[in-house]
N, CA, C and O atoms as a printed pandas DataFrame, in Angstrom:
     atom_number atom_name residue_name chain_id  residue_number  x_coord  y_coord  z_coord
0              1         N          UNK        A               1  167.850   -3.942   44.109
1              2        CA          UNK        A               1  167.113   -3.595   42.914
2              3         C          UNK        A               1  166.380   -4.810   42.362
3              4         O          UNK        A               1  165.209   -4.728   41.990
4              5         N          UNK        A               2  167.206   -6.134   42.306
5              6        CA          UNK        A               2  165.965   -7.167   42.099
6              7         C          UNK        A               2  164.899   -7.236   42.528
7              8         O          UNK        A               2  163.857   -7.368   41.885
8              9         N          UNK        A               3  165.069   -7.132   43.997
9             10        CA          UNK        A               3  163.773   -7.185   44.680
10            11         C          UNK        A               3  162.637   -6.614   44.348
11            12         O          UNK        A               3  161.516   -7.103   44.485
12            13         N          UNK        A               4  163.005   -5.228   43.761
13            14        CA          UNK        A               4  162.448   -4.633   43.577
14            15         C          UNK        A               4  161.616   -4.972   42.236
15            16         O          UNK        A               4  160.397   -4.800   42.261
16            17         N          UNK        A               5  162.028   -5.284   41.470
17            18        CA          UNK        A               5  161.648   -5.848   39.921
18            19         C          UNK        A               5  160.674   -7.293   40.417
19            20         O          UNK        A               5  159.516   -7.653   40.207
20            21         N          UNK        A               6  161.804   -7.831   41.145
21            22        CA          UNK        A               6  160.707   -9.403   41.387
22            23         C          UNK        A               6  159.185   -8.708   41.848
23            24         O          UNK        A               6  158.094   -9.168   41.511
24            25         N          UNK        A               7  159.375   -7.627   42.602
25            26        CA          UNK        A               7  158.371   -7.405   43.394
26            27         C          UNK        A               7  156.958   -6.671   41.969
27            28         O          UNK        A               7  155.757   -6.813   41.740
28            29         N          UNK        A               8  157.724   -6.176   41.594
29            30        CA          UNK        A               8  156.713   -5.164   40.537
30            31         C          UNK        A               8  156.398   -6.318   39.467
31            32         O          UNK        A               8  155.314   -6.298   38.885
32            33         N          UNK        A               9  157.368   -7.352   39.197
33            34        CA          UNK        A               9  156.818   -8.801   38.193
34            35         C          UNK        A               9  155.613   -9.402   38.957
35            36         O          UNK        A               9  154.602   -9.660   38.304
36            37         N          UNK        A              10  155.637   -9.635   40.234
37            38        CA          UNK        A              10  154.594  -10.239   41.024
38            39         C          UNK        A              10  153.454   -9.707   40.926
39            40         O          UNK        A              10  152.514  -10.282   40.376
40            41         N          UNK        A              11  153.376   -8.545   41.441
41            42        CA          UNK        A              11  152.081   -7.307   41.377
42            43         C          UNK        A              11  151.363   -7.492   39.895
43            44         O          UNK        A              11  150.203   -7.757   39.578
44            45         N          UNK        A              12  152.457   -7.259   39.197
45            46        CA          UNK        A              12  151.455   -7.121   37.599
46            47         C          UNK        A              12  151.000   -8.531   37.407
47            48         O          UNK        A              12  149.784   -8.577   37.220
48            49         N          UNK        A              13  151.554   -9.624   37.396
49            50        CA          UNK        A              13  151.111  -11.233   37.766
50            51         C          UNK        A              13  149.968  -10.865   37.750
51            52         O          UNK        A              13  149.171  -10.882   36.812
52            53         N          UNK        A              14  149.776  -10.354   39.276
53            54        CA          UNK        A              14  148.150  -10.305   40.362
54            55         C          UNK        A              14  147.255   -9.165   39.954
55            56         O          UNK        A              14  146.318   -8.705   40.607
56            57         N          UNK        A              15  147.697   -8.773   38.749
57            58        CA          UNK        A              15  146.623   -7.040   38.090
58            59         C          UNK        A              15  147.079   -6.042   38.307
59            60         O          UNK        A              15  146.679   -5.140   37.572
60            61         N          UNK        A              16  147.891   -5.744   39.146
61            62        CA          UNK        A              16  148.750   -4.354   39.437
62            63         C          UNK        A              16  148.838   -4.357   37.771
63            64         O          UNK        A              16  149.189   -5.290   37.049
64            65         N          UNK        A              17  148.327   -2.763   37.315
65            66        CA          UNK        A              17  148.796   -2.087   36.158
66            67         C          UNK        A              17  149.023   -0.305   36.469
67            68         O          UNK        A              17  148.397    0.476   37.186
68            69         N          UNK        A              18  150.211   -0.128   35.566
69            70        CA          UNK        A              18  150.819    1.119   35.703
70            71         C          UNK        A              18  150.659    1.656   34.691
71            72         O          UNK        A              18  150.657    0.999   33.651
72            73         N          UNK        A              19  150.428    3.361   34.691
73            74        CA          UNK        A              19  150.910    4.106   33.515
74            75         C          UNK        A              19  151.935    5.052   33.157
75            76         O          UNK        A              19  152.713    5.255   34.089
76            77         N          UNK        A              20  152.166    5.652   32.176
77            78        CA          UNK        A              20  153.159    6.476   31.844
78            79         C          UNK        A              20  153.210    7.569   32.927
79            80         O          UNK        A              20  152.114    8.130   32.927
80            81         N          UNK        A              21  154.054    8.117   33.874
81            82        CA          UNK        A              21  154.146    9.059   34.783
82            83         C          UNK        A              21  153.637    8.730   35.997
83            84         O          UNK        A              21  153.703    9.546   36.916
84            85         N          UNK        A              22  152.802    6.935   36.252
85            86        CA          UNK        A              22  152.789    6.725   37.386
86            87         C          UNK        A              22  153.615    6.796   38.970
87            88         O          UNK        A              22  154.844    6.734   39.004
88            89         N          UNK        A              23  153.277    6.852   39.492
89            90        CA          UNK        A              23  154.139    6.188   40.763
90            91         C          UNK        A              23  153.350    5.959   42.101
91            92         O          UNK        A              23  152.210    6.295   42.423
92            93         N          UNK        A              24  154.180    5.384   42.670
93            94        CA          UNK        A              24  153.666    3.630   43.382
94            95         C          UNK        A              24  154.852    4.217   44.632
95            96         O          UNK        A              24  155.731    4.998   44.266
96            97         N          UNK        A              25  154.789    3.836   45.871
97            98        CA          UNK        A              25  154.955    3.548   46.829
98            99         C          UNK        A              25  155.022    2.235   47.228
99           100         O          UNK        A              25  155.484    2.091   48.360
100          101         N          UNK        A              26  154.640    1.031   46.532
101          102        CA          UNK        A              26  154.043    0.201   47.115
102          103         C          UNK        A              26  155.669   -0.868   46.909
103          104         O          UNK        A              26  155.963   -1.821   47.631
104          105         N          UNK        A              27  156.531   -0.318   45.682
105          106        CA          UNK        A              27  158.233   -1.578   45.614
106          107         C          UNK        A              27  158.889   -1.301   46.280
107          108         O          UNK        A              27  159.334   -2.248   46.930
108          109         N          UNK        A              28  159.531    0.301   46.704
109          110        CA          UNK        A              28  160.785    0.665   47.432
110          111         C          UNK        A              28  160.478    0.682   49.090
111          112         O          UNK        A              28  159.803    1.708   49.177
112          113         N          UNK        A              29  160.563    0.241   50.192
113          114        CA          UNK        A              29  160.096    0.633   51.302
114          115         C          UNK        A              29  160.673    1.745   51.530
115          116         O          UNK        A              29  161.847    1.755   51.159
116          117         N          UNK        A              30  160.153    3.068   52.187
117          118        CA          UNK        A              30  160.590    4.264   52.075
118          119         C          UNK        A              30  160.259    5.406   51.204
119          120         O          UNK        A              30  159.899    6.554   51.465
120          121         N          UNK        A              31  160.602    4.435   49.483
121          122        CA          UNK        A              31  160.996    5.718   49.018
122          123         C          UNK        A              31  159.609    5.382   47.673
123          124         O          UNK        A              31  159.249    4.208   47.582
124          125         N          UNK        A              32  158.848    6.556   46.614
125          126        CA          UNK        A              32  158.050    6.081   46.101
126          127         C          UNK        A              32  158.957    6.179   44.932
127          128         O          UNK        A              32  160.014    6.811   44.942
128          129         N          UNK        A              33  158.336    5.309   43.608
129          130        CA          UNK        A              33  158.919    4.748   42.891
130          131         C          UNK        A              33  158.311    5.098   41.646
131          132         O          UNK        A              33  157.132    5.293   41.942
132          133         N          UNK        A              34  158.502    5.351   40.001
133          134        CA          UNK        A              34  157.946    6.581   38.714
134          135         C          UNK        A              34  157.998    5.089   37.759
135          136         O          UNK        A              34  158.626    4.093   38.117
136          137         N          UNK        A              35  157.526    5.148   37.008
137          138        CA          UNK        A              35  157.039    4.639   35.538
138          139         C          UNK        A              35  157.055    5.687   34.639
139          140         O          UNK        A              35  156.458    6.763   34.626
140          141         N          UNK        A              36  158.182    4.959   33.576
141          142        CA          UNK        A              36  158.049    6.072   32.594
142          143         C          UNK        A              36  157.521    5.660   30.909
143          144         O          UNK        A              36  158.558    5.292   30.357
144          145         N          UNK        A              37  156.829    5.609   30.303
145          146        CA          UNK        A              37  156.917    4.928   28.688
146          147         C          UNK        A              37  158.214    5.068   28.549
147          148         O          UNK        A              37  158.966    5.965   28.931
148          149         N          UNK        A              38  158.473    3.756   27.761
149          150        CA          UNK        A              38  159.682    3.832   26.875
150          151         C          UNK        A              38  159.810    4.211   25.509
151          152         O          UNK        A              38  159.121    3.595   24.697
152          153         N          UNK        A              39  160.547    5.090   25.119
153          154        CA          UNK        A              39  161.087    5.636   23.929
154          155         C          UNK        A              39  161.747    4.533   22.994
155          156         O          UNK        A              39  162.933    4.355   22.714
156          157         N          UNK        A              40  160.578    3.832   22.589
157          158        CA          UNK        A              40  161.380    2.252   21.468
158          159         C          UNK        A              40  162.154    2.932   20.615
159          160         O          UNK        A              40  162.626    2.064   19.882
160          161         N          UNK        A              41  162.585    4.032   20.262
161          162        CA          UNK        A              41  163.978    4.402   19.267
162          163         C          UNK        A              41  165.190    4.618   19.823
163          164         O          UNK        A              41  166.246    4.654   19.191
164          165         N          UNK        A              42  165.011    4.831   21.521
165          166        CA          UNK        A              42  166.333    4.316   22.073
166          167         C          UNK        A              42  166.447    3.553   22.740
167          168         O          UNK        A              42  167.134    3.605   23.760
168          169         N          UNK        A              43  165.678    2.440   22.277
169          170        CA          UNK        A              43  166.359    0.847   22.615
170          171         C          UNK        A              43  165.945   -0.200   21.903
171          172         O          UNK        A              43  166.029   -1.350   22.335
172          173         N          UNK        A              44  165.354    0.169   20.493
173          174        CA          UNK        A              44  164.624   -1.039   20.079
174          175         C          UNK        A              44  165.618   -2.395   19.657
175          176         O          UNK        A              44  165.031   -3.477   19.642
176          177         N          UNK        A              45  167.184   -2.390   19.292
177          178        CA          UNK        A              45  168.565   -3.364   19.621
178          179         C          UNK        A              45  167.856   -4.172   20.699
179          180         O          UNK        A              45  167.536   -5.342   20.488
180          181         N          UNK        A              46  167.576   -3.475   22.010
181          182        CA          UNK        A              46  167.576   -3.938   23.153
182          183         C          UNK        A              46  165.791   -5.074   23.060
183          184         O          UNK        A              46  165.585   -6.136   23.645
184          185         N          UNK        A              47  165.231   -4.630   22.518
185          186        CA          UNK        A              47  163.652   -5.271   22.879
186          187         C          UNK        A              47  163.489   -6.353   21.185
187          188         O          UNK        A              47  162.433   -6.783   20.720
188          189         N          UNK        A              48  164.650   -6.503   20.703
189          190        CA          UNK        A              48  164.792   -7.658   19.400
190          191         C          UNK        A              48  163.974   -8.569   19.408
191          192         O          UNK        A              48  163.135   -8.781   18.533
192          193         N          UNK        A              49  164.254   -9.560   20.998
193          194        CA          UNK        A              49  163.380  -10.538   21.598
194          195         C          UNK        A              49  161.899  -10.024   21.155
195          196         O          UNK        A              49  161.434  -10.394   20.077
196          197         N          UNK        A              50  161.368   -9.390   21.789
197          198        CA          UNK        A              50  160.441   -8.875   21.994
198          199         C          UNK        A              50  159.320   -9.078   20.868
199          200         O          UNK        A              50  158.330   -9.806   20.935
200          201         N          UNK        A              51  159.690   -8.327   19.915
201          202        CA          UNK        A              51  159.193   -7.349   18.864
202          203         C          UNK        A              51  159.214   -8.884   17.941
203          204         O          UNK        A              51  158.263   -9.097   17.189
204          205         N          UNK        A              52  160.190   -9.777   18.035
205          206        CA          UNK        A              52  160.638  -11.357   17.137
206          207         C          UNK        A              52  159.333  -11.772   17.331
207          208         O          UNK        A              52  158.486  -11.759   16.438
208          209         N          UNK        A              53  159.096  -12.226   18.728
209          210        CA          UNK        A              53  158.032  -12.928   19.476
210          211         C          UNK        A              53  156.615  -12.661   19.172
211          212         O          UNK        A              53  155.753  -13.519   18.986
212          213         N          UNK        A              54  156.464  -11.392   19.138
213          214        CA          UNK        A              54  155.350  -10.700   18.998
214          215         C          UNK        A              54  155.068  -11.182   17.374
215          216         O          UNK        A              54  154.065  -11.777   16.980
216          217         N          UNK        A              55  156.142  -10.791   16.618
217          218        CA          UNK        A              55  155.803  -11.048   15.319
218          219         C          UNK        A              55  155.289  -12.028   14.985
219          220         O          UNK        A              55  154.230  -12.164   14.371
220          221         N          UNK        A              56  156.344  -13.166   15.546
221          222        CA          UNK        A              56  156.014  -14.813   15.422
222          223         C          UNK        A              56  154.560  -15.258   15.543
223          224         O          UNK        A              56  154.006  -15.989   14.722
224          225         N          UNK        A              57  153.871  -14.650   16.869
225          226        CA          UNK        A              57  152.717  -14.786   17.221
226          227         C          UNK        A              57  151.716  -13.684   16.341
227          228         O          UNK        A              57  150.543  -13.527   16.680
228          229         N          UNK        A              58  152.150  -13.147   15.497
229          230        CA          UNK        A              58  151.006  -12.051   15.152
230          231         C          UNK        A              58  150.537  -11.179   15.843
231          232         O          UNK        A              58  149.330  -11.053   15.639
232          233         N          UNK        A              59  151.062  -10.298   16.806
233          234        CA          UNK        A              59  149.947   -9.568   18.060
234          235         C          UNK        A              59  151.120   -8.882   18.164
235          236         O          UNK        A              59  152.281   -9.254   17.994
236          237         N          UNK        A              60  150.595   -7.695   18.505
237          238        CA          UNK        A              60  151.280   -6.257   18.889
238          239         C          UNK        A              60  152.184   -6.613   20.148
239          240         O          UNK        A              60  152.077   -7.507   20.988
240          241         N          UNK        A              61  152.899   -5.828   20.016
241          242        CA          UNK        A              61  154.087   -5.755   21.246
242          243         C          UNK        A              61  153.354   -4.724   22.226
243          244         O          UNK        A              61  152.910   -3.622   21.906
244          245         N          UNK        A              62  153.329   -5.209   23.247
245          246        CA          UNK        A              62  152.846   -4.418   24.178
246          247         C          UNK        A              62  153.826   -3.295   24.808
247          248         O          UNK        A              62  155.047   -3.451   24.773
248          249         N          UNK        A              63  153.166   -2.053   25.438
249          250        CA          UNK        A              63  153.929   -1.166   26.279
250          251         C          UNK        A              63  154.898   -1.369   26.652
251          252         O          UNK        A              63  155.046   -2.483   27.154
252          253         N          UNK        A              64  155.843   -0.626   26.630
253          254        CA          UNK        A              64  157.208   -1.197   27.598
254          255         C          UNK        A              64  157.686    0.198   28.560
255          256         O          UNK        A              64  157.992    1.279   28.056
256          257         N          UNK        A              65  157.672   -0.142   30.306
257          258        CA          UNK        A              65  157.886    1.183   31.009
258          259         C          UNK        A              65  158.719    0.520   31.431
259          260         O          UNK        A              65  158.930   -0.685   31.567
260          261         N          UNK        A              66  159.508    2.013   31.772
261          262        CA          UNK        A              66  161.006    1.573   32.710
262          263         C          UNK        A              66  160.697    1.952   34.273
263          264         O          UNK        A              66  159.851    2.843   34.200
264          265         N          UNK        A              67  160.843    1.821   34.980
265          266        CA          UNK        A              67  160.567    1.649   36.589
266          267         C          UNK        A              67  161.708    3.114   36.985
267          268         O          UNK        A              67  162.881    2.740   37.000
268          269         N          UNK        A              68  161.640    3.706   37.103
269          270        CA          UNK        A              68  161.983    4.814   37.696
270          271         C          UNK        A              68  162.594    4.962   39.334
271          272         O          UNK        A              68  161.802    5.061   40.272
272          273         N          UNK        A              69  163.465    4.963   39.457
273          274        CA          UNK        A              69  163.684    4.834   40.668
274          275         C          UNK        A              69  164.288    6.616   41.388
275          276         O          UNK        A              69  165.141    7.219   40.738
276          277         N          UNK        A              70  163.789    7.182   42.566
277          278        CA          UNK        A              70  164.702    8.660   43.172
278          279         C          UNK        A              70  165.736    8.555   43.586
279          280         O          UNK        A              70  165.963    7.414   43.988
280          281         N          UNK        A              71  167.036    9.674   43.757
281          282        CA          UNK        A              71  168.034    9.653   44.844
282          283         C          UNK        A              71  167.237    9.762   46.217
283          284         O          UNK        A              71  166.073    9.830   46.609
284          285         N          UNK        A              72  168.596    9.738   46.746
285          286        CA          UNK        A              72  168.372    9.414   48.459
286          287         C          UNK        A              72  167.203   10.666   48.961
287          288         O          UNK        A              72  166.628   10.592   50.047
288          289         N          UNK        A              73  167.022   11.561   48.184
289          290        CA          UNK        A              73  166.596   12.711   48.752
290          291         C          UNK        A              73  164.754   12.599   48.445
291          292         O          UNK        A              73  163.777   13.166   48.935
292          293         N          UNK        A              74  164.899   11.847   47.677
293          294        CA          UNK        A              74  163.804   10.944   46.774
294          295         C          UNK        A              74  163.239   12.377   45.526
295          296         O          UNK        A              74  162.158   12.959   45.438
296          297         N          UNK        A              75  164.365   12.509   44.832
297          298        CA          UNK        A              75  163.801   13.462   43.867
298          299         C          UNK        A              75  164.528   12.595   42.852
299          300         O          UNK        A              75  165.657   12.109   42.915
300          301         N          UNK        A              76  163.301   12.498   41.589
301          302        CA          UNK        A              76  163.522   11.942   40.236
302          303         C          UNK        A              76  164.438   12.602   39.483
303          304         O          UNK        A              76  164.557   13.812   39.672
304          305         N          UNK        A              77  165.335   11.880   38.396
305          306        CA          UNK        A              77  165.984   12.259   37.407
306          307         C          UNK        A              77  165.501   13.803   36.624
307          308         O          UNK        A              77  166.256   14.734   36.344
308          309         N          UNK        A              78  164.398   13.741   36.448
309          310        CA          UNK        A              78  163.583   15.029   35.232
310          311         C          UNK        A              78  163.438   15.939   36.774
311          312         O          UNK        A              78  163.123   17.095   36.487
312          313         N          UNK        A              79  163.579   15.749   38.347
313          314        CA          UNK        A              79  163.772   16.882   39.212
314          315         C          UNK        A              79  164.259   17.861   39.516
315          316         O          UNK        A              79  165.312   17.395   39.951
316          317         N          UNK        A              80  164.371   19.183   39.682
317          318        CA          UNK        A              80  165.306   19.900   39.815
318          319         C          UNK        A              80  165.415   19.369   40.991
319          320         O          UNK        A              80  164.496   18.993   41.718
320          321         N          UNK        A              81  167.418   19.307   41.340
321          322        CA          UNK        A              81  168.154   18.860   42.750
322          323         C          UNK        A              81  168.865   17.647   42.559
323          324         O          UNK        A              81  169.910   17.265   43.085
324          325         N          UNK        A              82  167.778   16.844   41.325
325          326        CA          UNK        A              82  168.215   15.189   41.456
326          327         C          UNK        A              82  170.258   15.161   41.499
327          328         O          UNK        A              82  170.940   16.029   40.954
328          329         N          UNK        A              83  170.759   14.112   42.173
329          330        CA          UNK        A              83  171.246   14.262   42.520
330          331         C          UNK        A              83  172.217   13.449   41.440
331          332         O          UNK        A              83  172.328   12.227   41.350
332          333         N          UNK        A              84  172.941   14.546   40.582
333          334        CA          UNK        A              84  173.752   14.257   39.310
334          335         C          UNK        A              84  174.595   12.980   39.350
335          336         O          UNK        A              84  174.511   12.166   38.430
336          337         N          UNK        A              85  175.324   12.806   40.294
337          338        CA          UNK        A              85  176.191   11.939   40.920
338          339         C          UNK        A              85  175.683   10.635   40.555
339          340         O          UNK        A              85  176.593    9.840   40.316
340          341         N          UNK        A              86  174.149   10.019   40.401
341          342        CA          UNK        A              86  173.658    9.032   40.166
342          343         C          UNK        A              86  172.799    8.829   38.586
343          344         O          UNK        A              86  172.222    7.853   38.107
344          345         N          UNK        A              87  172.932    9.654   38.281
345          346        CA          UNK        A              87  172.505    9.538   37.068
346          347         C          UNK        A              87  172.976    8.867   35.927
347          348         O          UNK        A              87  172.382    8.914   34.850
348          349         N          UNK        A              88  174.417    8.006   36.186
349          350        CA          UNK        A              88  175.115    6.712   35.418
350          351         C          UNK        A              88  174.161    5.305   35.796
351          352         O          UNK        A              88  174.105    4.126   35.447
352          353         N          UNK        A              89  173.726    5.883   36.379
353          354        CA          UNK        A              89  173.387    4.233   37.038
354          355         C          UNK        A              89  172.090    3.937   36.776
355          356         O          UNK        A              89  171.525    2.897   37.115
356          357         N          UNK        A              90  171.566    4.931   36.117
357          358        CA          UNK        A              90  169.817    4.503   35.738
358          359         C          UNK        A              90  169.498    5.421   34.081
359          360         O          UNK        A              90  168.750    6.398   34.043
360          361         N          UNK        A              91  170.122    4.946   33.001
361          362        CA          UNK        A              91  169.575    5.114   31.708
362          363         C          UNK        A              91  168.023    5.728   31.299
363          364         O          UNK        A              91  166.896    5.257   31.451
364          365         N          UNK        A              92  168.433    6.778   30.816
365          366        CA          UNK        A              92  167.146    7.618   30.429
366          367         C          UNK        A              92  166.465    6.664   29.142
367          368         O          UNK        A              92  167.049    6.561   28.063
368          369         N          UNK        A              93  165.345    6.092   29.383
369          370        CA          UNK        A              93  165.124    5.066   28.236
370          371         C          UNK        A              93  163.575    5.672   27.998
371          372         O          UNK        A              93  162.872    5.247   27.081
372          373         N          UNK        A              94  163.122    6.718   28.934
373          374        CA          UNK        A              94  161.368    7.410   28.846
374          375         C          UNK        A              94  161.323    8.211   28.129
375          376         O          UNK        A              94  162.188    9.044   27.856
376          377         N          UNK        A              95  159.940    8.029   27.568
377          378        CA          UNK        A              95  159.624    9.273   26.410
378          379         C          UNK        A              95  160.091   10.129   27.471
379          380         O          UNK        A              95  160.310    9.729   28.615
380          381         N          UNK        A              96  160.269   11.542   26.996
381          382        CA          UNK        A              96  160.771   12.872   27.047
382          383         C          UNK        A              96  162.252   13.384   28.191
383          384         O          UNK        A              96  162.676   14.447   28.645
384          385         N          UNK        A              97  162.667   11.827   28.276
385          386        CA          UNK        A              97  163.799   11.791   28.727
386          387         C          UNK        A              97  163.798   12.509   30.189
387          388         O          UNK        A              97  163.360   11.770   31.070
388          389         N          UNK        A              98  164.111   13.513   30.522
389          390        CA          UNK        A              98  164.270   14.394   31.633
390          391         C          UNK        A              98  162.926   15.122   32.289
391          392         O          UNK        A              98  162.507   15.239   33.440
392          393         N          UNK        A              99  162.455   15.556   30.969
393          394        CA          UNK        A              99  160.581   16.074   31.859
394          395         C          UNK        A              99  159.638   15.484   31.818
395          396         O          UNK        A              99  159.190   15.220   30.703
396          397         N          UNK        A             100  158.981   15.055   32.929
397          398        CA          UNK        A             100  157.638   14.793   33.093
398          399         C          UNK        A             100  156.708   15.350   33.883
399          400         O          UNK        A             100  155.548   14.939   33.855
């Protein structure tokens, strides 16, 4: 899963930009990979940093997406099938939680 993050930090580095309900093929080999907006009322604790920084500097806090990852079957969380069993392991943090 780092890899995967290092890999999507690199891309956006180099202009790779994503949007809400995107997905990309281009982090997981195999499997394609979802962008979701984040829902800042269930996590704004979590983005403190963030939102401090932004302030400090005067300038809006930018977008924040969560990287979406499929089960083995490669069907997303908001899928019918997704595969319940894994759904501890990746926090619903996207607007509309389950549908997109």
């Amino acid at each position: 899963m780092q890899a995967i993050l290092n890999d999507a930090t690199r891309m956006m580095r180099a202009g790779s930009r994503w949007t809400d309900h995107a997905r990309t093929n281009e982090l997981a080999i195999g499997y394609e990979t979802a962008f979701g907006l984040v829902d800042l009322t269930l996590v704004d604790a979590e983005l403190n940093i963030l939102h401090a920084y932004c302030d400090r500097k005067g300038i809006e806090a930018p977008p924040v997406y969560q990287l979406v990852w499929p089960d083995p079957a490669h069907r997303f969380p908001w899928e019918q099938g997704f595969d319940e069993t894994l759904r501890n392991y990746q926090s619903v943090l996207y607007a509309g939680g389950t549908t997109h």
